[in-house]
N, C-alpha and C positions, 0 to 999 in steps of 0.2 A: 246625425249628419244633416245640414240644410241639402234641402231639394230644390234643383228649378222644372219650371217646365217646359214643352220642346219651345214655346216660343220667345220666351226669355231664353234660351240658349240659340237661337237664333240670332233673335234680335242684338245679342253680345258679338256673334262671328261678325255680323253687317258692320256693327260699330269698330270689331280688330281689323275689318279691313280698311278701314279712313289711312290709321298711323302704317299699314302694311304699304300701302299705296304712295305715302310721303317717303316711306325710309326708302321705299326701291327707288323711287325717283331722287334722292340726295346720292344715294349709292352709285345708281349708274352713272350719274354726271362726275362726282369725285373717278368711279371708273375708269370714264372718257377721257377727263383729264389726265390721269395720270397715264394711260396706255398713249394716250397723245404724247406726254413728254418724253416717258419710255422711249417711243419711235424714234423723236427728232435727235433723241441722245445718241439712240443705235447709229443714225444717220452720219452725226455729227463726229461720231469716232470714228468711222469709215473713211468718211473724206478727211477728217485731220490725218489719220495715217497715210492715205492716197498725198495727199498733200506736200508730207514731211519727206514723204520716199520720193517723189516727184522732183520738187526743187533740191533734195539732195542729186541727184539723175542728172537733173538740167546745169548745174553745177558743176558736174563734173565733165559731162558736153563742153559747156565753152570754156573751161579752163586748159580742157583736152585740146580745143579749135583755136586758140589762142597760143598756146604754146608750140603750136605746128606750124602754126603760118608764120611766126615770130624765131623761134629758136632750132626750129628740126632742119637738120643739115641736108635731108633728104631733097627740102623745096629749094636749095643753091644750085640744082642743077637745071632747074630753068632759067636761065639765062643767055644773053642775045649771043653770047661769043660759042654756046652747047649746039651741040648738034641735037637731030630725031631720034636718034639711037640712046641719047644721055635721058631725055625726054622720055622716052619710053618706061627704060629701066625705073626713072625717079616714078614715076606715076602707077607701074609695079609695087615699087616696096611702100609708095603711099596705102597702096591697098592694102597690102598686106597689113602695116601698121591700123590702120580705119579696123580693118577686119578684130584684131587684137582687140582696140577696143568695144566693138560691139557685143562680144562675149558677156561685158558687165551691165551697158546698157540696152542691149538689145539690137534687134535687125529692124525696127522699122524706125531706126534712124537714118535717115541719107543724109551723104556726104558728096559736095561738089568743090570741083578747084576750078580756079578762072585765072591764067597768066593771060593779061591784057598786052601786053607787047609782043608777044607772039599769039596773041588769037588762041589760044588752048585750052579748051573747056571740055573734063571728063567727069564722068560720075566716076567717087574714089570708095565707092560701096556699091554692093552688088544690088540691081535695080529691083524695087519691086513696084512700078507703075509701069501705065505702058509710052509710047515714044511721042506719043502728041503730048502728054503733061511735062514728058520731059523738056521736048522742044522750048514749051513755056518757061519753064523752069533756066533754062539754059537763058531765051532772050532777056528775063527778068532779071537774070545777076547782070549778063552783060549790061545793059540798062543801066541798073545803079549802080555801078562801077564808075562809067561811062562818067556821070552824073554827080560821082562823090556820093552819092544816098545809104550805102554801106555803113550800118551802125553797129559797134559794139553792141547789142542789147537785144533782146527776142520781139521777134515783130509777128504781126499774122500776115500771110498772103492769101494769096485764093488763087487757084488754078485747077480749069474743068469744074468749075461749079463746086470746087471744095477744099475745105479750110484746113489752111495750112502753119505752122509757127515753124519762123526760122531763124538762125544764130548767124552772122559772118562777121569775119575780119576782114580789114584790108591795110597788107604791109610788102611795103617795096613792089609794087603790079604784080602782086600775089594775092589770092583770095578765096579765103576758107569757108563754104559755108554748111551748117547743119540743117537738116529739112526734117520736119515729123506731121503728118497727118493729126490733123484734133482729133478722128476718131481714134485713131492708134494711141493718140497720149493722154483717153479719155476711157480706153477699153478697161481700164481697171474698173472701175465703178458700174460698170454693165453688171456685172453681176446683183447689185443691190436691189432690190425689193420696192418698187416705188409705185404698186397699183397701175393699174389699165391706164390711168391717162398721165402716167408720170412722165419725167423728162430732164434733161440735164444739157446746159448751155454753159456757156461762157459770157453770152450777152442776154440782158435781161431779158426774160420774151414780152412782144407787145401788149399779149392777150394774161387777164386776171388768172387766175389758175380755178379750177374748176372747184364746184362744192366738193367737200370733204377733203380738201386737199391742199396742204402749205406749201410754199417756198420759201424754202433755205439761201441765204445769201451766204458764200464763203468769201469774204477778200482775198486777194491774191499777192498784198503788196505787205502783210501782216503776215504772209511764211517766203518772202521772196519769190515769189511764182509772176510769171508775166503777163497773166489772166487769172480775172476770177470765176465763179463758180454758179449757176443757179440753178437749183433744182426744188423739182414741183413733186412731193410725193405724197401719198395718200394719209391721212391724220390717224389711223390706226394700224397700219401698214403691219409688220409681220405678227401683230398682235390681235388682228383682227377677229383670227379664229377664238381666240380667247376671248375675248370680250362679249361675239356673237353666243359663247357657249354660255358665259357669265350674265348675258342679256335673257335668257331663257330660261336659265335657271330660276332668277328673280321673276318673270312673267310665270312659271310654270307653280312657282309659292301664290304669288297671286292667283292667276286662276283656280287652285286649289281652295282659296279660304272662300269663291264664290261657289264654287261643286259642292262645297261643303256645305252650306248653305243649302242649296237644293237636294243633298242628299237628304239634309236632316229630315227635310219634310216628306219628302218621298219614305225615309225609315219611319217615321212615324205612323203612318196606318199600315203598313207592310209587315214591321220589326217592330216596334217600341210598343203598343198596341199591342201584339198579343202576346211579346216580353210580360207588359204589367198584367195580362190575364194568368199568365201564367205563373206567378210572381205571387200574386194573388189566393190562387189555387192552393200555390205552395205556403203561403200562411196558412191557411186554413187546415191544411194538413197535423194531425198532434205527431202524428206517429207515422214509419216508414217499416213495414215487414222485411224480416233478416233475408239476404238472398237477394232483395228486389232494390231498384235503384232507378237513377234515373239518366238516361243517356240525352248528352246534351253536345253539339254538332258545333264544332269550332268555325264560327263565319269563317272569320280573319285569316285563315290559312291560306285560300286562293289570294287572297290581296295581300297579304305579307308574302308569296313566291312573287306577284309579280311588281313587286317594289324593290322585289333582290335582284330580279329582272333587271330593271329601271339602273338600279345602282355598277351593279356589273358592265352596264353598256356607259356609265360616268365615270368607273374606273379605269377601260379602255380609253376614253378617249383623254384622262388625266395621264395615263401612261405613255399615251401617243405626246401629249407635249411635253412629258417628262423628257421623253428620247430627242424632242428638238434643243433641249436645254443640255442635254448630255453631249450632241452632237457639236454645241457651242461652244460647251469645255474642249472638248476635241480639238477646233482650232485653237483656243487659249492654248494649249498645249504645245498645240503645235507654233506658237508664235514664242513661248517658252523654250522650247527646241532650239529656234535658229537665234533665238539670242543666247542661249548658253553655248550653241558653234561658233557664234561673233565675238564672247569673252577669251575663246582661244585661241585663234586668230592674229591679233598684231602683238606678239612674243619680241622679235629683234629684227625687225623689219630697219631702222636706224642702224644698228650696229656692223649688217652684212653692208650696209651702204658706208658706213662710215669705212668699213675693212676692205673694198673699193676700190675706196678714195686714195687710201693709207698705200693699197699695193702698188697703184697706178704713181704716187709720188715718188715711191722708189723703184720705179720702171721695172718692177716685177711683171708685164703685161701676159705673161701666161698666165702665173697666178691670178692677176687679173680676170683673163678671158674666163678661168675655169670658174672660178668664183660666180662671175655673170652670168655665166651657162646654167649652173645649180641654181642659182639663188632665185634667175627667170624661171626655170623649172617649177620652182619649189613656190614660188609667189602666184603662176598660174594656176594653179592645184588649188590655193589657198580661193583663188577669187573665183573658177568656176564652181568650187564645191557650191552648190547650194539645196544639196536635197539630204533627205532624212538617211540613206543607203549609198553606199557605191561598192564595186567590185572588191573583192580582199587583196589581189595583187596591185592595184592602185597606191593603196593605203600601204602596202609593204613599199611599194618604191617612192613614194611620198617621203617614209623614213629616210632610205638611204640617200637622197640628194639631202634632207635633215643633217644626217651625220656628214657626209660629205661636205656640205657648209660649214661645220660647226669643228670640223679638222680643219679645214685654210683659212677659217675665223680665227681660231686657236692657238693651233698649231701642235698641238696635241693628237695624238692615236688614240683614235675609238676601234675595238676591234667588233666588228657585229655579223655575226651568223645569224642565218634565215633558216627554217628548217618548214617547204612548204610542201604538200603533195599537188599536184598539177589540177587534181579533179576537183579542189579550192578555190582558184585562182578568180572563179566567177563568185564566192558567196557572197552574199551581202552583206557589209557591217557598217555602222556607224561611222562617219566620216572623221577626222580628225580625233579618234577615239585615243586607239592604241599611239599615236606619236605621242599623247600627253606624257603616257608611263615614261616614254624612252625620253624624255625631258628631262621628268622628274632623277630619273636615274644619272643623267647628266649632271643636274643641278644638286644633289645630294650623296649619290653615290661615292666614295671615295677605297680605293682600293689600299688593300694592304700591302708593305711593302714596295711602295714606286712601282707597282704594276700599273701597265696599262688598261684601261675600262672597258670590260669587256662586258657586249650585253647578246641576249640571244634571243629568238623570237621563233618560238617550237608551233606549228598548228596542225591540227588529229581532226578527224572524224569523230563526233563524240555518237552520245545514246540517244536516238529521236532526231537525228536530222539536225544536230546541232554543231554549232562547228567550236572545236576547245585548242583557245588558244591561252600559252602561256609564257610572257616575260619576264626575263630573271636577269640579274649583273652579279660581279662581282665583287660588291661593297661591301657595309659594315648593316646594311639592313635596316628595317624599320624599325624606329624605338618602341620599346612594349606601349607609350604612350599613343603615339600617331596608330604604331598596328590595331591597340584596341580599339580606340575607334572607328577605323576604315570598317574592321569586322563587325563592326555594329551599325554602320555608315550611319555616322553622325559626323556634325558638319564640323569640318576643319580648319580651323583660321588663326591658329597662334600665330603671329609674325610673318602671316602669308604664304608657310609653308605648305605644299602638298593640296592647295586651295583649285588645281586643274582636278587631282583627283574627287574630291567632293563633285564638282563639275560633270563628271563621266560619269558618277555613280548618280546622279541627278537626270542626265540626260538617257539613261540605260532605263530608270525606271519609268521616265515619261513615252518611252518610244518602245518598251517590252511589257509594262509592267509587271509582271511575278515571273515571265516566261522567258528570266536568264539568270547563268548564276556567276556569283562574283566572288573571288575569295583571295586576300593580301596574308601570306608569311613569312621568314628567312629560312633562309636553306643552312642544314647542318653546318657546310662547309664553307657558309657566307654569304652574304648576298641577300635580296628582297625578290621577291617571286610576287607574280600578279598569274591566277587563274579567270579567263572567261571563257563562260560558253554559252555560245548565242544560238 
C-alpha cells in the first residue's frame, strides 16, 4: 500500500480547501437565492388571498349600499310629507338591516345616511370612533352631497390624521355611505412576517427600502381592489433561521478542513511519532508469549461522543423546523376545512326563492311569510357558520327549519324525531355535518308503500367523553355498492350521488384525525343508518 508523509498529507488538506471554499461559496448564493424566492412566493400567496377575499368583501359592500339607497322601501319614509316619528322608526329598521349585514363583513365597517332635504344625518352602524372624527365625517358627506362630488366608486378620505376608503350613493336626496379604516382593512396582513424594518402602504413610500430588504408591488386594478399594495419585507424573512443554520453548517466544514490542517501537525510529534516508534518496535517483534498482549487505548471515543454531541443538538434544531412546516400543514388544513364547509353550503338557495315567488303569485302570503321566516332562519345559520365547532343543539335546529323548508318547498310530509338528552345540547360538532345525511336521505331515500319519510336523529353519551349520534329513515338503504365504499371511505362520485358524504368523511378526518368513528349500514327492517361518535 503507497505511503505519504505528514507533509504531503498536509499539503493535500491545504489544496481540498481551495475547491471546499468555491463550492460553499456557489452553495450559499444558490441558497440565498432560492430562500429569497421562497419568501417573496410565501408573501405573494398571502396577499393574493388577502386580496381575492377583500375585493370579494368590498363587493359585496356596495352592491349591499347600492341596493339600499336605490330599491329598500325602508329609505321611502324619509320624505317631506313624513313625520319624526316615521323618521325614526325608518332609521331603526335601517340599523337593524346594516346590522345583518355586518355579520358577513364585519363591524369595522361604518355606515352613514344623509337625507339632504330634511338635514338628516345618522350613523346607521354602531360607532366605533369617537364624536370629533365623527363630526368630520358628517361635514364631509354633507359637503359633497352639497357639491354633487358623491361617486359611485371607493375613494380615500382622511379624517384626524387618518386614512380612510369610502363607498356612497346618491338617489332621490338620499345617501348611503360605507366608511373603513386602511388600518382595519389592512389588519389582515399584520400578521405576516416582514423583518424589523418591514411595512405595508398603499402608496409607494418616498424612501428606497433598506439593505436586505425587497418591495413587493401588488396592483389593485388586476383583482378589482380600489388601492394598491407596497410592501418592504426582509430577503430571507421566515427562512432566515434556516439559512443562518445552513450558513454555519458550511463555515463549520470549512473551518474544519483548516483545524485539520493544524491538527495534523500538532499529531505528528505528539501521536504519529511515537505511533511509528511504536509500530516499529512492533516489527521487530518475531514472537508474542500466550497470555500476554498488547493493550492499545481507543483515542477516538472522547471525539466520536462529542460529535454525537454536536449531531444530537442538529437534530433538535431540524425537528424544531420540522414542527414549523407541520404547523403550516395545519393551516393548509385548516383552509381545506372551510372550503369543503363552502362545497355544502349553496344546496337550493334558488329553489326556496323561486317557492317565494311561486306562493306570493297565488297569494298564499302565509305560506309565504312562513317560508321566509324558515328560509331567513336557515340562510343565517348558513352565513354565520364560520368556525370549525358549534354547539349540537344549533346543528339539530338547523335541521328542522331544513325540513321545515323542504315541506312548503314540497309539499310533502317529512316526519323527524330528535331524540336529545339535555346535558348535549352544548357539545361540540362539526358544523353543517349531520344536515348532509338528512339530505342525502331526502334525496334518496324512498319509502315503501306511499309511506311518508320518516327520519330520526337518536344522541347517547358514548365511552371516553364522546358523544354517539345516529341517523336512520325509513327507505330502501344503501346499495351493497355505495355501502362498501362508505365503509372503507373511498371517494364517491358515480353520477354525483352521496358526493356530500365523501365530504364529511373528508372533513371528520381533517378536523379528528383517528380520534372519531364512523360507520354506514341498513337496518333489518329497512332503511340506511349513519353511526358517529365524536
Amino acid at each position: 500500500m503507497r505511503s505519504y508523509s505528514v507533509v504531503q498529507v498536509l499539503r493535500k488538506t491545504l489544496y481540498l480547501a481551495v475547491p471546499v471554499v468555491i463550492v460553499f461559496a456557489i452553495v450559499s448564493w444558490f441558497s440565498f437565492a432560492e430562500i429569497r424566492k421562497q419568501n417573496t412566493l410565501a408573501v405573494r400567496n398571502s396577499v393574493g388571498i388577502y386580496q381575492a377575499e377583500t375585493a370579494h368583501r368590498l363587493g359585496a359592500i356596495q352592491h349591499f349600499v347600492q341596493w339600499t339607497v336605490v330599491h329598500d322601501p325602508i329609505l321611502d319614509s324619509f320624505d317631506t310629507d313624513k313625520h319624526m316619528g316615521d323618521f325614526r322608526k325608518a332609521s331603526d329598521e335601517l340599523r337593524l338591516r346594516v346590522s345583518d349585514m355586518q355579520y358577513s363583513t364585519g363591524s369595522e365597517y361604518q355606515y352613514f345616511f344623509y337625507w339632504d332635504e330634511g338635514d338628516i344625518f345618522f350613523n346607521a352602524s354602531a360607532l366605533n370612533l369617537d364624536y370629533e372624527t365623527y363630526k368630520e365625517i358628517r361635514e364631509k358627506i354633507t359637503k359633497d352631497v352639497a357639491s354633487d362630488s358623491i361617486r359611485s366608486s371607493w375613494k380615500p378620505y382622511e379624517f384626524k390624521e387618518k386614512s380612510y376608503m369610502g363607498y356612497g350613493i346618491t338617489y332621490d336626496h338620499r345617501t348611503f355611505v360605507a366608511l373603513v379604516s386602511l388600518d382595519d382593512l389592512l389588519s389582515p396582513l399584520a400578521t405576516m412576517t416582514l423583518g424589523e424594518y418591514g411595512g405595508i402602504d398603499v402608496e409607494e413610500p418616498s424612501l428606497s427600502p433598506r439593505l436586505f430588504y425587497d418591495r413587493l408591488y401588488f396592483p389593485g386594478d388586476e383583482v378589482s381592489l380600489p388601492f394598491s399594495i407596497y410592501i418592504d419585507t426582509e430577503i430571507i424573512g421566515n427562512f432566515g433561521r434556516l439559512f443562518v443554520l445552513m450558513f454555519f453548517v458550511f463555515l463549520a466544514a470549512l473551518m474544519l478542513t483548516f483545524i485539520m490542517g493544524g491538527y495534523v501537525l500538532v499529531s505528528y510529534k505528539k501521536v504519529i511519532l511515537p505511533i511509528k516508534i511504536f509500530s516499529k518496535g512492533l516489527s521487530e517483534m518475531s514472537s508474542v508469549d500466550e497470555g500476554e498482549g498488547i493493550v492499545l487505548t481507543d483515542s477516538k471515543v472522547q471525539e466520536l461522543n462529542q460529535i454525537n454531541d454536536q449531531f444530537k443538538n442538529l437534530i433538535h434544531e431540524i425537528t424544531r423546523l420540522r414542527i414549523d412546516i407541520y404547523e403550516a400543514e395545519l393551516d393548509k388544513n385548516r383552509f381545506m376545512v372551510h372550503f369543503l364547509q363552502q362545497q355544502i353550503k349553496p344546496h337550493f338557495y334558488l329553489n326556496c326563492l323561486t317557492t317565494i315567488d311561486s306562493m306570493v303569485s297565488l297569494g298564499d302570503i302565509t305560506a309565504a311569510q312562513n317560508m321566509l321566516k324558515f328560509t331567513s332562519k336557515y340562510f343565517r345559520y348558513l352565513f354565520q357558520v364560520d368556525m370549525n365547532f358549534v354547539p349540537l343543539i344549533n346543528e339539530l335546529d338547523h335541521i328542522e327549519d331544513y325540513l321545515t323548508i323542504q315541506n312548503l318547498r314540497l309539499g310533502q310530509v317529512i316526519e323527524y324525531t330528535k331524540s336529545v338528552p339535555k346535558a348535549l345540547y352544548q357539545r361540540d360538532v362539526p358544523p353543517l355535518l349531520l344536515i348532509t345525511f338528512v339530505e342525502n336521505s331526502l334525496k334518496h331515500a324512498k319509502p315503501k308503500g306511499g309511506e311518508n319519510l320518516k327520519i330520526w336523529i337518536d344522541c347517547a353519551e358514548g365511552a371516553g367523553d364522546k358523544t354517539k349520534i345516529v341517523i336512520r329513515d325509513n327507505g330502501q338503504g344503501f346499495s351493497p355498492k355505495i355501502l362498501d365504499k362508505i365503509q372503507n371511505r373511498e371517494s364517491i362520485t358515480e353520477m354525483g350521488n352521496h358526493v356530500g358524504i365523501t365530504n364529511c368523511i373528508r372533513r371528520l378526518e381533517l378536523l379528528y384525525g383517528d380520534a372519531f368513528d364512523f360507520a354506514a349500514d341498513n337496518l333489518k327492517e329497512g332503511g340506511a343508518r349513519i353511526t358517529l361518535r365524536l
